[in-house]
N, C-alpha and C positions, 0 to 999 in steps of 0.2 A: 750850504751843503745839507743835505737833505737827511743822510743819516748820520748824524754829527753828535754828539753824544753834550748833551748839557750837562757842567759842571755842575748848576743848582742840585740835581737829582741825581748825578753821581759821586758817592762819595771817594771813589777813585782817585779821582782830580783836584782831590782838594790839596794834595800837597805837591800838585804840581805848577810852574808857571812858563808862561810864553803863548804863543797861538796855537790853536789845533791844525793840524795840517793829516791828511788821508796818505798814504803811501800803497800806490799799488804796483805790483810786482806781475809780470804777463808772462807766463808757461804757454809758449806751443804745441801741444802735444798732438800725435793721432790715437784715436782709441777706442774699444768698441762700443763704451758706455760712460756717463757721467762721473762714475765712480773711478773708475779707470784711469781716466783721464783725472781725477784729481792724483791718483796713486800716482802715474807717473810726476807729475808734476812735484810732491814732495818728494819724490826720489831726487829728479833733478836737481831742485833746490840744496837736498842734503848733500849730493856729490860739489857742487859748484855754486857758489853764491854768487849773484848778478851781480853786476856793477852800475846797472841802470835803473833807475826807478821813475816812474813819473808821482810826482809829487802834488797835490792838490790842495790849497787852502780856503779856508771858513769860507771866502768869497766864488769859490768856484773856480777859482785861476788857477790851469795846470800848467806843471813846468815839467822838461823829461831833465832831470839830473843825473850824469854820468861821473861818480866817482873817482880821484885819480888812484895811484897805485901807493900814495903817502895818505890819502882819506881814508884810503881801506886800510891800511896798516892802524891807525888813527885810533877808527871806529872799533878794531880788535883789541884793543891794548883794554887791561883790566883796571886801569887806572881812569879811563875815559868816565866822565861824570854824564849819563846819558837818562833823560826820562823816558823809557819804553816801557809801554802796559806789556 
């Protein structure tokens, strides 16, 4: 993956462990400019959180993961032990 962040040079990661994987998230929006469309797009986001994401790892292999409705509960609970920058 191309822009993939090396642990050596970031100190970030140094206290974390497992594989690097990319997660991206896709906004449809219409709009009249670049900007725009990103606005809309964190609006979206903030009203409704996807439940789909495609997921990409260190090798370049994408997967579209669709969460069920116990992952998402899962994922909110404040107890969940989660590495997110």
């Amino acid at each position: 993956m191309s822009d993939k962040t090396d642990s050596a040079t970031d100190p970030e990661f140094d206290d974390f462990e497992g594989d690097h994987f990319q997660v991206t998230i896709t906004v449809d929006v219409i709009a009249s400019n670049p900007t725009e469309a990103a606005m809309l797009a964190y609006w979206s986001l903030n009203d409704e959180l996807p439940d789909t994401f495609d997921v990409k790892d260190e090798a370049g292999n994408s997967e579209e993961i669709t969460l069920t409705e116990e992952q998402k509960e899962e994922a909110l609970l404040d107890e969940l032990s989660l590495d997110v920058l």
